[in-house]
N, C-alpha and C positions, 0 to 999 in steps of 0.2 A: 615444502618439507625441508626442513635442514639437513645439512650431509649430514650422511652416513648412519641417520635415521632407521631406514630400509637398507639400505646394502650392508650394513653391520652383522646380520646372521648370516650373508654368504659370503663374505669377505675374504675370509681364508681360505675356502676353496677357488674362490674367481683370481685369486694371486700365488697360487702355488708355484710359479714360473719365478717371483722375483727373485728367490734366492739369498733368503734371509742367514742362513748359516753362515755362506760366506760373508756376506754384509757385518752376522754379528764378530765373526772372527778376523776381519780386517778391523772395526773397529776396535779388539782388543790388543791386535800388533800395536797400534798406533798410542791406547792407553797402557802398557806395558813400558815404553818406552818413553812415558813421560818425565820431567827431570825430579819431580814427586811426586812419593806413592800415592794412586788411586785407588778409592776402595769404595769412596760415595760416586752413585753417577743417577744423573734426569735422565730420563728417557723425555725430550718434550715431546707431543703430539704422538704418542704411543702408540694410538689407534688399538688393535687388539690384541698389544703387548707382545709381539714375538719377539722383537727385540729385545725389552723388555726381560722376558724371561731368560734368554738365552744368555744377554750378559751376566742375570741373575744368578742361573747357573757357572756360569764362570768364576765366582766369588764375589761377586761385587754385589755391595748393598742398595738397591735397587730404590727409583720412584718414579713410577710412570704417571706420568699427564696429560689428560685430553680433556677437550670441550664435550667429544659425543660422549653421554652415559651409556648408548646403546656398545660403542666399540669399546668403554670399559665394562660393560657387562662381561663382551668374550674375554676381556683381557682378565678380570677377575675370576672366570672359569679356566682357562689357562694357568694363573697362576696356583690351583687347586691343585694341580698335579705337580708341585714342584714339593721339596721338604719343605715344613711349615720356616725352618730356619732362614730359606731362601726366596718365601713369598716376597714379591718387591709392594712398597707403600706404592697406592693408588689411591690420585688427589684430580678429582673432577673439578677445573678451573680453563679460564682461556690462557693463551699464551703471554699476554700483554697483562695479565693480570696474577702472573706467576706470583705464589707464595710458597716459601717450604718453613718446614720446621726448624731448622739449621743450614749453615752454609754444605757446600759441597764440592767436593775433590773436581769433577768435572761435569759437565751437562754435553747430551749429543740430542739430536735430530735429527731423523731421518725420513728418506722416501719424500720430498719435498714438504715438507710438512710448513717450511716455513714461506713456502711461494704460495699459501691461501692464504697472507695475510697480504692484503689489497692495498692496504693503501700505506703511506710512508709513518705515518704518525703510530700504527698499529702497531709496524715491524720496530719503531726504534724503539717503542716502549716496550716492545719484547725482549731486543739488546740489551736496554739498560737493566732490566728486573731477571736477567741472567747473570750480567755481572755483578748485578748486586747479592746474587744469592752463592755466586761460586767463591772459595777460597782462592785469596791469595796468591798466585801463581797457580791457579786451574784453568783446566784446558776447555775450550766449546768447538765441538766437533759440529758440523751440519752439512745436510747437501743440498743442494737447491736445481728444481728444472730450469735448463738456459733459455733464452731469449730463442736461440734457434732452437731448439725441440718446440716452443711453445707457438713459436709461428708457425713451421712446419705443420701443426695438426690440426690447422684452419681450415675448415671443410670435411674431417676426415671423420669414420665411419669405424668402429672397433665391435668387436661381437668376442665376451667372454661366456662358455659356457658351461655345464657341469650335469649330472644326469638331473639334479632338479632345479636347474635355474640357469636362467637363459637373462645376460644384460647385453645393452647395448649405449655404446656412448656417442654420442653426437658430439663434435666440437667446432667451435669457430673463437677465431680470436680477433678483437679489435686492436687495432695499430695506435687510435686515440686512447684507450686505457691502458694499454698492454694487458688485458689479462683475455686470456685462454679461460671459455667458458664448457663444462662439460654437460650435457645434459644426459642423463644414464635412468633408460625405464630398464626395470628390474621385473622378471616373471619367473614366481615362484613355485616350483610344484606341490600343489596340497593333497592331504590325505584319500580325499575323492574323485582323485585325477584331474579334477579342472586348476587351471591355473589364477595365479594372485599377481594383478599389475602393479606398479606401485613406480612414479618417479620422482626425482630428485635431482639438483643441481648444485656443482661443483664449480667456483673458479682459482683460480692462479695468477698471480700476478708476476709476469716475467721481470726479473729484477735482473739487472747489470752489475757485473763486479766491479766495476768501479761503484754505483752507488753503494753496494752491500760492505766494499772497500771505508766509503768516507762513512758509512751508519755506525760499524763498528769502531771506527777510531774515535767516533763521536761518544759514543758508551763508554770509554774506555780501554777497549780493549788494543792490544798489542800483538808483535809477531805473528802477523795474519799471511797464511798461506792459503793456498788454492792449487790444488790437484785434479785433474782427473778422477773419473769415478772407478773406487776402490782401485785408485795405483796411486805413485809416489811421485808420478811428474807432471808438465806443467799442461792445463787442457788443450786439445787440442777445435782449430775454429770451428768443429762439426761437431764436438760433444754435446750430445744429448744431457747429461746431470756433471756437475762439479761439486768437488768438496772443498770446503770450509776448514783451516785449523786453526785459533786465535787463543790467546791467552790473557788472562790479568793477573798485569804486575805483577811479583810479589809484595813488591811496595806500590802501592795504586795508590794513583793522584784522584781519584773516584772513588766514594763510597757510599 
């Protein structure tokens, strides 16, 4: 079963903990403060658009992207309660395969969306067809799980659950691939009280900031910073997720 197949209708209840408001309002300090104005932004890897919306609401003309159709289902029912003005375009595509309709002010990604791409050739073509789609001096925000969160949870045993649905994630990670494999059976409450099993598997490829360093200089891109998750300084060796700030040119030797 491909991700997020199954886990897509309880999604947003089994992550009510992440803390998407903050997430979305740190990333509008960071585009507020760009050295020009933003008003287009990607959402890539959306999933079921909270982000999405939330910047949507902020003003900014929105377009969320994901592979699953099930997590743009939620995300299309989400964006139902927004004014019709502020609905964001949703474009069911993989990441590596980005297309938009026009250039744009800036693209973000978040909740590691970009450590499921596994292998090196996947992630730079995700690089390149970002900065080909952003203007001129626009910004690419992303955050990615580190090498140490993703070894760390080699072996480990997670239980999310909610009055009708009960997951549990298995994980192990191999040292010869680096990626962190999740295995998450999902039990659903149905209307006649018995319950619906259903599993699926997730991986992650732990990526090093230096290579995510030399991938995007390879794309193009410029002024690449590295943060800590939602602060302003530099990671520290135990963080669990870091952020990404990178830009292209104004004048780009890439096109």
């Amino acid at each position: 079963m491909s991700s997020y197949q199954s886990l897509a209708g309880s999604y947003d209840e089994l992550t009510v903990d992440v803390g998407y408001r903050k997430r979305a309002a740190y990333l509008n300090r960071l585009l507020q403060k760009e050295r020009q104005p933003v008003e287009t932004v990607v959402d890539l890897g959306c999933g079921t658009g909270t982000i999405t919306c939330l910047l949507a609401a902020m003003g900014y003309r929105m377009t969320g992207v994901d592979l699953s159709e099930e997590m743009l289902t939620q995300a299309a029912q989400k964006a139902e309660t927004l004014p019709e003005e502020q609905r964001p375009l949703l474009l069911h595509q993989s990441m590596p395969r980005l297309r938009l309709l026009e250039p744009v002010d800036a693209v973000v990604s978040t909740l590691d969306a970009l450590n499921y791409l596994t292998s090196g050739k996947a992630l730079q073509e995700t690089l390149n067809r970002v900065y080909r789609w952003l203007r001129h001096g626009g910004v690419f925000l992303f955050d990615v799980n580190t090498p140490y969160k993703l070894r760390r949870m080699d072996g480990e045993l997670y239980i999310d659950e909610t009055d009708d649905a009960y997951c549990v994630w298995r994980t192990s990670f191999s040292e010869k691939t680096r990626v962190c494999t999740y295995g998450v059976d999902l039990f659903r409450l149905r209307p006649d009280g018995t319950w619906d099993r259903t599993w699926e598997e997730h991986r992650e490829r732990a990526w090093e900031e230096a290579e995510l360093r030399a991938m995007l200089e390879k794309a193009g891109f410029g002024d690449i910073r590295v943060t800590g998750d939602l602060r302003h300084t530099a990671p520290r060796p135990d963080e669990d997720r870091v952020i990404f700030r990178c830009r292209k040119p104004k004048t780009a030797e890439k096109g």
